[in-house]
N, C-alpha and C positions, 0 to 999 in steps of 0.2 A: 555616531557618538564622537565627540571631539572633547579632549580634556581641557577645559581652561585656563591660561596661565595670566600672570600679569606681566605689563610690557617688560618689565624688568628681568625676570626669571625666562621669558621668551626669547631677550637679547641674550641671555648669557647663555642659552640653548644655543642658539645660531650663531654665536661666537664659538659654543666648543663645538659644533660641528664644520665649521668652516676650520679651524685650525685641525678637525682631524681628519681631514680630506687634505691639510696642507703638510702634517708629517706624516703621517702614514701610510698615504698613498700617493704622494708628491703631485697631487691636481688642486688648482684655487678653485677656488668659488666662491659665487658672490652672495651675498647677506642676504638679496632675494632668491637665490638658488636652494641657501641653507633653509629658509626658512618655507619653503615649497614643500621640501624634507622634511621639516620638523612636521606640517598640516599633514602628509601625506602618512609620515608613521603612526601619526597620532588616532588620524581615520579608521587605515588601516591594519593596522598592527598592536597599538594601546588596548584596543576592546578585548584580545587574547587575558591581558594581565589584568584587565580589570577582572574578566571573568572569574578567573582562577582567584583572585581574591577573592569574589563574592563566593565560591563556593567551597576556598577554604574558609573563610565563617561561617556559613552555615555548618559546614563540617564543627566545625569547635561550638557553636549552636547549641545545637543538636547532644552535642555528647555531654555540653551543662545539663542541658532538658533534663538528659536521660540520667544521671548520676543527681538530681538535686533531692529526689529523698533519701540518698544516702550522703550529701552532703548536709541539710539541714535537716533535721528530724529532731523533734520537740518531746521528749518523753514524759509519757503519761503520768500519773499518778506517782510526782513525786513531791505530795508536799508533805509528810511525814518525815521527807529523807531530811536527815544531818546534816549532810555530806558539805551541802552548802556551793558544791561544785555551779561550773557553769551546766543549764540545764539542756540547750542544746547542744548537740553531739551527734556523731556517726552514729545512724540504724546500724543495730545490731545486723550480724548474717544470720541467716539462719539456714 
């Protein structure tokens, strides 16, 4: 899996990794160096954080699913009532 970027956003990756190999660890490198780097994290190492997104959404998913008839719940037999209120509302607990 390799993430996509456009040349523009690519360059500015292997700009800021060249500059931070040039102050923080006092070693150059070159814009093909950097950019070996950026292919290689992105291989290598991207797929970690993609994952963990995909399964914090499922995680938040999931806990919609599980909560959506107590978030929507349409109450019966209320067309006598006055009230006038809005008619969906939180399921009662019981």
């Amino acid at each position: 899996m390799s993430i996509p970027l456009s040349k523009e956003k690519e360059a500015e990756v292997v700009q800021s990794i060249v500059r931070f190999f040039g102050e923080k660890l006092d070693v150059e490198i070159s814009q093909l160096q950097a950019r070996l780097l950026v292919t290689y994290f992105f291989q290598e190492i991207a797929p970690f954080a993609y994952n963990k997104g995909v399964e914090d959404a499922l995680k938040h998913l999931i806990r919609l699913g599980e909560d959506l008839p107590g978030t929507c719940f349409q109450e019966p037999l209320t067309y006598w009532d006055t009230e006038g209120g809005s008619r969906v509302r939180r399921k009662p607990q019981i």
